[in-house]
N, C-alpha and C positions, 0 to 999 in steps of 0.2 A: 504494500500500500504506500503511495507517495504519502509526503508529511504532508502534504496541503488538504488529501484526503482524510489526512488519520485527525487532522484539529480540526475539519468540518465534522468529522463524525464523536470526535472530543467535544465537540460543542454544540453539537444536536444535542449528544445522552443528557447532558448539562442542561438541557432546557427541557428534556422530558423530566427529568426530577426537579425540574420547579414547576410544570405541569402537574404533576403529578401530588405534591404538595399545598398548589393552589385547589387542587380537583379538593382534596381530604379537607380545606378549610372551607371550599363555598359547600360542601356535603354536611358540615356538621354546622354551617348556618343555615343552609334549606332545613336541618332537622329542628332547630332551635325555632326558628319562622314559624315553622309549621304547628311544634308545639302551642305555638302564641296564638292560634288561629290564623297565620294570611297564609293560608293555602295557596292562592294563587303567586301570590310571592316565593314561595316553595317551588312552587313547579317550572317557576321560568329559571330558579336558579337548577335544579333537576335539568331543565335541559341546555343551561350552560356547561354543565359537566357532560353530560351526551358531546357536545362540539368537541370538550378537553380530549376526550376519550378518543372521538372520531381522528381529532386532528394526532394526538398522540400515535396512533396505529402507521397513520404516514409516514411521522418520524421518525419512526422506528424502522419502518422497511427503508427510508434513505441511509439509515443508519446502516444496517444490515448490506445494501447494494455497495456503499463504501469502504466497509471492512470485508469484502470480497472482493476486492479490485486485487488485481495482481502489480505487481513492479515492472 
């Protein structure tokens, strides 16, 4: 793998675990919201995390296409 590709895919993974991080705190605010009654406020942060998740998967497979490159 060139270095140019190893610190794009160095800093992909770095932005999935703050995806991923972010995902865990809007998830235990939709649960908090929701306890309170604004459901509907729950459910749009519910599908902010659907997008994390979605766009997460991307970044992982550029990740993955990356660290398969040959020299």
């Amino acid at each position: 793998m060139s270095e140019q590709n190893e610190a794009i895919a160095n800093a992909l993974e770095l932005l999935v675990i703050s995806q991923n991080g972010i995902g865990a705190a809007i998830e235990e605010l939709a649960k908090w919201v929701a306890e309170r009654g604004s459901v509907d406020v729950a459910d749009n942060a519910v599908s902010a995390l659907q997008v994390l998740d979605s766009n997460a998967e991307g970044i992982a497979s550029a990740i993955r296409l990356l660290r398969q490159e040959q020299i």
